[in-house]
C-alpha positions as CSV (number, residue, x, y, z in Angstrom):
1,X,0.0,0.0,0.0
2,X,2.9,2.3,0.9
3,X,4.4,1.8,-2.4
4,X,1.3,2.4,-4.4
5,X,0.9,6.1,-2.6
6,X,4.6,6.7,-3.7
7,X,4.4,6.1,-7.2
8,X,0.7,7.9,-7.1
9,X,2.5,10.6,-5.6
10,X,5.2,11.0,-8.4
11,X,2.9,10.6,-11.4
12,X,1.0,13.6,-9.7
13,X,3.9,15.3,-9.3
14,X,5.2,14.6,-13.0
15,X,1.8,15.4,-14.5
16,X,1.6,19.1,-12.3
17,X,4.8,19.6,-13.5
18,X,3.8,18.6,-17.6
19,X,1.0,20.7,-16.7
20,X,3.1,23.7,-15.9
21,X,5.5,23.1,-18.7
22,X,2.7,23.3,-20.9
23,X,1.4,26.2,-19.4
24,X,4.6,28.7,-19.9
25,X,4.9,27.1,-23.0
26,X,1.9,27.8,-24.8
27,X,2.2,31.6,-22.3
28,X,5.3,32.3,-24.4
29,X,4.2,30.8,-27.9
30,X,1.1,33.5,-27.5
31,X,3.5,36.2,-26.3
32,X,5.9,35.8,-29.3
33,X,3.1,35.3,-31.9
34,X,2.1,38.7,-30.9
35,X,4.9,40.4,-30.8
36,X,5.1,39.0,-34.6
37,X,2.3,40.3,-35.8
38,X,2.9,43.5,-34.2
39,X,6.3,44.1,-36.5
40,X,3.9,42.3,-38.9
41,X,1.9,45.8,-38.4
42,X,4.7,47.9,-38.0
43,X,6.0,46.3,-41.4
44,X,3.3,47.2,-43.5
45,X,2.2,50.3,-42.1
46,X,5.6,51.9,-42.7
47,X,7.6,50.2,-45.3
48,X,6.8,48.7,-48.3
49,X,9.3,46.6,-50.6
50,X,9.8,47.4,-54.4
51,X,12.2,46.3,-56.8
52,X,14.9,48.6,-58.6
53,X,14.9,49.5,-62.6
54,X,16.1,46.6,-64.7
55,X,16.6,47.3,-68.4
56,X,16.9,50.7,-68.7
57,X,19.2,52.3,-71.3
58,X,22.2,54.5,-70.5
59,X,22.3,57.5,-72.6
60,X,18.4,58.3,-72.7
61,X,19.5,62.2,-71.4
62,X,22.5,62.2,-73.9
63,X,22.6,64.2,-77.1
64,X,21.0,62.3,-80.2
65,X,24.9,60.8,-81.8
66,X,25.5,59.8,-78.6
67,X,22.4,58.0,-77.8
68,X,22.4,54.1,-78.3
69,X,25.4,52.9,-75.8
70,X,24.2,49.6,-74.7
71,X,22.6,49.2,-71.2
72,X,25.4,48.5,-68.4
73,X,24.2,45.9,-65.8
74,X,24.1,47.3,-62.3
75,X,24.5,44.9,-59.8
76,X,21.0,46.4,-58.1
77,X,19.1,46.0,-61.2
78,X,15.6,43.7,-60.2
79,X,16.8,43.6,-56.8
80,X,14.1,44.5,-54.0
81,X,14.4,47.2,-51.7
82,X,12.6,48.8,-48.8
83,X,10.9,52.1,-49.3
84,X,10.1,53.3,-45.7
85,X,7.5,56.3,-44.6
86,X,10.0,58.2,-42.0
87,X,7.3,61.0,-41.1
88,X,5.0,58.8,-40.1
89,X,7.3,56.5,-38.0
90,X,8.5,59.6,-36.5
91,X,5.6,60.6,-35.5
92,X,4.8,57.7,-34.0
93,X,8.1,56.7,-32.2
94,X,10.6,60.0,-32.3
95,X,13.1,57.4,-31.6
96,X,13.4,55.7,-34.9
97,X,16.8,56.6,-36.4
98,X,16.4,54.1,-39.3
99,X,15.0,51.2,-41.0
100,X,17.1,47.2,-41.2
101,X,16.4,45.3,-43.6
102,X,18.3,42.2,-45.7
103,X,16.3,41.1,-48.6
104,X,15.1,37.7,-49.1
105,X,14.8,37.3,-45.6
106,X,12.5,38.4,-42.8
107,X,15.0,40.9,-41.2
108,X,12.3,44.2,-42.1
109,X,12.3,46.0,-38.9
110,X,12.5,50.0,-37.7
111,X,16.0,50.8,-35.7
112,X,15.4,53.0,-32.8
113,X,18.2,54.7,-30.0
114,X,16.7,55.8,-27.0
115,X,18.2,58.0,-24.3
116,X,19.8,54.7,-22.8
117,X,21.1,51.5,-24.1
118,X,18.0,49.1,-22.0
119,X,15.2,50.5,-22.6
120,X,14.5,49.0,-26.7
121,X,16.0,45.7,-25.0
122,X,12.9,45.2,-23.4
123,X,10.2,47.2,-25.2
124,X,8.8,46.7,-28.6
125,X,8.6,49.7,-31.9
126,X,5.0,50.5,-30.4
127,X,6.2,50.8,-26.5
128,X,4.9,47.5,-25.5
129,X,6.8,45.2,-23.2
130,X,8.5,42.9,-26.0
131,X,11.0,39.7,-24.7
132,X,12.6,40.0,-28.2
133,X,13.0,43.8,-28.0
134,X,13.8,46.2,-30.8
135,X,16.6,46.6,-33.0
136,X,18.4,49.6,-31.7
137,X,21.7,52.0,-32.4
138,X,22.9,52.3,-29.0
139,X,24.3,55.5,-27.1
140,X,28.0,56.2,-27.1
């Protein structure tokens, strides 16, 4: 009988502790899935991505006998970039400084610097407590 309360008492105590395991879990899976789809927000109510001129011929501004020089590849041409609205996201955080962002990947987020070096550590674009923070230029 003693030993049947013993093992009771440790498959309660491994199934509280699943139990709480699953708990923080799924508290920090909702936590980060917001915090993604606030710089989801923050993504497309700022920046939008375009792609740069591909094709176009050099000399178009040239005098008539000089028109006709063949195009010269740029290494930019067809490659994306980020346009960005900097009045409005300095309106709404006056401590943007900039915008990161590496194409074809889903690094797209606003660069802030604050009057200290924590306080974008801990605190999303919007002001919101973040755990992943904000990408930020910090003080000298």
């Amino acid at each position: 009988m003693k030993k049947k309360t013993v093992i009771f008492l440790i498959i309660f105590l491994l199934l509280l502790i699943a139990a709480l395991c699953g708990f923080f879990y799924t508290r920090e899976y909702m936590t980060a899935q917001d915090e993604i789809a606030e710089y989801a927000a923050v993504q497309s109510e700022y920046a939008s991505i375009t792609y740069g001129p591909a094709g176009e011929s050099v000399g178009q501004d040239l005098p008539s006998e000089e028109r006709g020089l063949p195009y010269v590849v740029s290494e930019t041409d067809g490659m994306p970039y980020v346009e960005v609205d900097y009045k409005a996201l300095l309106r709404d955080n006056p401590d943007a400084v900039g915008w990161l962002a590496i194409p074809d990947s889903v690094i797209n987020y606003p660069v802030v610097q604050g009057t200290d070096n924590i306080k974008y550590l801990s605190t999303s674009f919007k002001g919101k407590h973040s755990s992943a923070g904000t990408p930020l230029l910090p003080q000298k």
